[in-house]
Wavefront OBJ file of the C-alpha trace (Angstrom):
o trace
v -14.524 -15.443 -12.632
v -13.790 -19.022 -13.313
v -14.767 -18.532 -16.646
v -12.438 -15.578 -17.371
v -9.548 -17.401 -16.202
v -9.947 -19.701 -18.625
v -10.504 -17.815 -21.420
v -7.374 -15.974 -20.024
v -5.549 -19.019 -20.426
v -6.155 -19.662 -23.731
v -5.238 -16.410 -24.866
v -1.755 -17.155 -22.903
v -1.405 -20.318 -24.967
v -2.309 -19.221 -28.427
v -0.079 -15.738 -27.838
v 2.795 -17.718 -26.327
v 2.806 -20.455 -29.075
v 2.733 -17.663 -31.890
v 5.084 -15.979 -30.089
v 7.801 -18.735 -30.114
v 8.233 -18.361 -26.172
v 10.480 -20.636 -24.490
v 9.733 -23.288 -21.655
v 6.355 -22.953 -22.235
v 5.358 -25.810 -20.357
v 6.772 -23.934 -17.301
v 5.362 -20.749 -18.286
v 1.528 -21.869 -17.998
v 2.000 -23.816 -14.930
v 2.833 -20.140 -13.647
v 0.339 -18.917 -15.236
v -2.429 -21.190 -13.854
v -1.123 -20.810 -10.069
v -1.346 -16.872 -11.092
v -4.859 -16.970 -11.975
v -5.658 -19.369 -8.726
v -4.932 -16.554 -6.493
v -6.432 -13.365 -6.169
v -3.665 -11.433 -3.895
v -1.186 -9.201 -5.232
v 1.691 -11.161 -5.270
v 5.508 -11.064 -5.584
v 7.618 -13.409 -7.433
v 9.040 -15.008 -4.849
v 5.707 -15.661 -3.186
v 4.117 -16.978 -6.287
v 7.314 -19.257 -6.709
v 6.423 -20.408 -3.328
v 2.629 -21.112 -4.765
v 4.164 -22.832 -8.138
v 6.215 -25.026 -5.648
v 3.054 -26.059 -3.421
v 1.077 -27.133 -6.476
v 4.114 -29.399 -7.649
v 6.125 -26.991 -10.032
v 9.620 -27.048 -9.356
v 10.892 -23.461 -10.096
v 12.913 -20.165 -9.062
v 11.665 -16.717 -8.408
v 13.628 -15.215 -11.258
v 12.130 -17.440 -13.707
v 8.845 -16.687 -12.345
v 10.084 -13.016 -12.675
v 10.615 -13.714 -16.087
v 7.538 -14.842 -16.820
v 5.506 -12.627 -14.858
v 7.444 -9.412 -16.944
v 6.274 -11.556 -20.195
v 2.786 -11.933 -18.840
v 2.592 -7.951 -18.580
v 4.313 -7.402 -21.783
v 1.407 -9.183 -22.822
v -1.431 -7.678 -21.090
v -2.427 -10.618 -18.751
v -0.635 -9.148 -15.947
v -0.353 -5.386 -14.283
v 3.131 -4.469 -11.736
v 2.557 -2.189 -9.252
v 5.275 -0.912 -6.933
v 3.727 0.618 -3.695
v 4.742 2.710 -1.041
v 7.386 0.506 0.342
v 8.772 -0.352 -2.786
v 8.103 -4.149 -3.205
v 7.284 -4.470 -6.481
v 3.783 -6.866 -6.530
v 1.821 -8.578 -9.764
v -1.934 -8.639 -10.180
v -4.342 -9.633 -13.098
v -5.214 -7.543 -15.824
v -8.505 -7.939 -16.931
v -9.409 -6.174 -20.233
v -11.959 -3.814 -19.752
v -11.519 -3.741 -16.561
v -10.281 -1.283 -13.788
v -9.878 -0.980 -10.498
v -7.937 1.418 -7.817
v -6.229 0.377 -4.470
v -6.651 1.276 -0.880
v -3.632 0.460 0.898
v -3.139 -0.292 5.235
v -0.149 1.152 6.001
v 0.132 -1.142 8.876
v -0.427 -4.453 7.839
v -0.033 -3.962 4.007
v -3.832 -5.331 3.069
v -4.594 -3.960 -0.102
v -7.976 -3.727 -0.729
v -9.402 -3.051 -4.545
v -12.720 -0.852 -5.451
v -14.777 0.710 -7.922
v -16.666 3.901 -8.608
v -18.111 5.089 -10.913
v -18.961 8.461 -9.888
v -14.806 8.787 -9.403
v -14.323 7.628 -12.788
v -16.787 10.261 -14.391
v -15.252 12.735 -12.220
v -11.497 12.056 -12.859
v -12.894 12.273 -17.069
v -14.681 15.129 -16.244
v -11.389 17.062 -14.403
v -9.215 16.100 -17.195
v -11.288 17.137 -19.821
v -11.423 20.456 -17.962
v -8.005 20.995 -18.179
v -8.198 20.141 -22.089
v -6.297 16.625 -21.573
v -6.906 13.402 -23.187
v -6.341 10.664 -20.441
v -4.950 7.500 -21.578
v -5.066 5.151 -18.505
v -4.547 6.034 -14.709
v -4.182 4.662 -10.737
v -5.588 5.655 -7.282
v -3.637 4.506 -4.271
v -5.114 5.826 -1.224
v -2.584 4.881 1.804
v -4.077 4.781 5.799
v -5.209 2.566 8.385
v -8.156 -0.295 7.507
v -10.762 -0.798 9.619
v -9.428 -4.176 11.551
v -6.336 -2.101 12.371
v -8.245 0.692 13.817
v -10.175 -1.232 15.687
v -7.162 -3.171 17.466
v -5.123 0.090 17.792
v -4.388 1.976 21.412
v -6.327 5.122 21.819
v -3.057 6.474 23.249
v 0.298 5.337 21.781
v 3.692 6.796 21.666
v 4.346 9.042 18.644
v 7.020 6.793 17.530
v 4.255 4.400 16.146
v 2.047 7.037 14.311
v 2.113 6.616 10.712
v 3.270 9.210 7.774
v 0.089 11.547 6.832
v -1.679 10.878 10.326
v -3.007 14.305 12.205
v -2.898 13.617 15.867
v -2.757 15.410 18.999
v -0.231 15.810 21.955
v -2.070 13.807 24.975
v 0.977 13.506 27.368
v 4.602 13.516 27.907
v 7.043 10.130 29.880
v 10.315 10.674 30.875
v 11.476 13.626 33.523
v 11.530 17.023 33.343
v 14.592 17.167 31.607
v 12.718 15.903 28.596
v 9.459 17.534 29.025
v 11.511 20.958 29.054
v 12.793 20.066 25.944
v 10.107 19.234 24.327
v 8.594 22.908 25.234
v 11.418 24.281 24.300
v 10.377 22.900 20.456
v 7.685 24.186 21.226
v 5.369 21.287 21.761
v 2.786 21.455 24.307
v -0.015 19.100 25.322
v -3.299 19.711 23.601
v -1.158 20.723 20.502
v -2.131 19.215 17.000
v 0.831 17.911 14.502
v 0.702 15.910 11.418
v 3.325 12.664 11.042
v 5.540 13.913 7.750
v 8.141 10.962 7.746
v 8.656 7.936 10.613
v 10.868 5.388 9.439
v 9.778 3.381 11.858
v 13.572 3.058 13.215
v 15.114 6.276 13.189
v 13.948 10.486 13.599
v 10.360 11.241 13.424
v 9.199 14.674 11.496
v 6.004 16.383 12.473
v 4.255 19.484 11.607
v 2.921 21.852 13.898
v 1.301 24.923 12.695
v 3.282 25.000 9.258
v 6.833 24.112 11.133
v 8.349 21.013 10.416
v 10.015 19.610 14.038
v 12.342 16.887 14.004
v 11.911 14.840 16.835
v 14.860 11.909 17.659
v 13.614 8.074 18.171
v 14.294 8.257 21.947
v 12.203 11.100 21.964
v 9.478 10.445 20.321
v 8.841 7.149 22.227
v 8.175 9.726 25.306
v 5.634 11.908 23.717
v 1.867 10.499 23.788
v -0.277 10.810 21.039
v -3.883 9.852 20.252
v -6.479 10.588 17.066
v -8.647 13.794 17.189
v -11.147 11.248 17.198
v -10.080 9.965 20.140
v -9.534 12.819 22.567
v -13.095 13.884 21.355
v -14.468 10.256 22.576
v -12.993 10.480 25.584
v -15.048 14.023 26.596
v -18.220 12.289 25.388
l 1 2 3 4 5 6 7 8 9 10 11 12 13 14 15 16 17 18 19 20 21 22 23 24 25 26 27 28 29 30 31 32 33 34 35 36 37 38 39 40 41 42 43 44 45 46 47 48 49 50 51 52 53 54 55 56 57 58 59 60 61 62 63 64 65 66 67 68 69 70 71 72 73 74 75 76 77 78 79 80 81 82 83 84 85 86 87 88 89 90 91 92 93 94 95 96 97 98 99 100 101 102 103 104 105 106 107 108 109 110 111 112 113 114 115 116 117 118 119 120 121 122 123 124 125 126 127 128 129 130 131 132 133 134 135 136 137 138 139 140 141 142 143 144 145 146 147 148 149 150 151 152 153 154 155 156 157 158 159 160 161 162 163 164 165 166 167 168 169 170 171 172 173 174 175 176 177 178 179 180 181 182 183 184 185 186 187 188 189 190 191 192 193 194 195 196 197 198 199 200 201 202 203 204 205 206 207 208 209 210 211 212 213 214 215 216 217 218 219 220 221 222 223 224 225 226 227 228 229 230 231 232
């Protein structure tokens, strides 16, 4: 990898020196920090790097040169889920997809080749010439699932998870609202949207239920998984 790096880096400096591109001193101290770290980065957390190796620069020059450095090919932008717009290498020939925990934002990076084929194969099928593509696959990781409650309030379920009704707090005010939406315990729903700080949507049986914060901190929720452990 080493190796690659550099030969990355000499590809910056002859394409930035035939390009005329200002600062360029600058520019491949950024560039060298970049290619230290193998994270998906931001600009202001690569700043921060630039800064900690003795640079003395901003995060919208490193912006800058970060949008050059994928004008170029050296870098790739993603933007995922949540919107914060993060920088990777671009390796040519190279390709890779993107697994990403929805709860503490690790994004993990694979390969397969079987999926590749496949993903040629479909498209070909449907008579279409694929130029490039990207696989994010959002959920929990395994070091999140491991530290997780086995029964949680709904509240803290994340978007796409299936889980089912184990329970109901509050008094029987609430629990005779919730059955009058028609939730029950034993009753399976899927997470549609949580915020995280506002209304939760589920949906049960191909209804979509909007349940208020207060709410949905009262009913108790646990993985199919789960309730199936807890029988063994």
């Amino acid at each position: 990898m080493r190796q690659l790096h550099q030969q990355e880096k000499q590809q910056f400096i002859k394409l930035f020196e035939q390009e005329k591109i200002d600062r360029f001193d600058e520019r491949l101290r950024v560039v060298e920090t970049f290619l230290q770290t193998e994270q998906h980065v931001t600009a202001s957390e690569l700043a921060a790097l630039v800064s900690e190796n003795g640079g003395t620069t901003d995060a919208a020059f490193v912006r800058e040169t970060l949008n050059l450095m994928c004008h170029f090919g050296f870098a790739r932008k993603h933007r995922f889920d949540n919107g914060v717009i993060r920088f990777e290498h671009r390796h040519l020939g190279q390709h890779h997809d993107h697994m990403v925990c929805t709860k503490c934002r690790r994004i993990i990076e694979f390969t397969d080749d079987r999926l590749e084929r496949l993903q040629g194969q479909i498209a070909a099928a449907h008579g279409f010439h694929m130029l490039q593509h990207k696989m994010e696959i959002y959920g929990i990781c395994s070091e999140c699932m491991q530290s997780r409650q086995m029964e949680m309030p709904l509240a803290m379920a994340r978007p796409g998870e299936k889980m089912v009704i184990s329970g109901f707090r509050g008094g029987s005010a609430a629990r005779l609202r919730l059955m009058a939406m028609g939730l029950r315990v034993g009753d399976a729903v899927e997470v549609v949207t949580n915020t995280g700080n506002g209304q939760v949507v589920v949906a049960l049986a191909f209804n979509r239920l909007v349940i208020g914060r207060g709410l949905s901190l009262k009913i108790l929720v646990q993985s199919p998984e789960s309730e199936q452990h807890a029988f063994e």
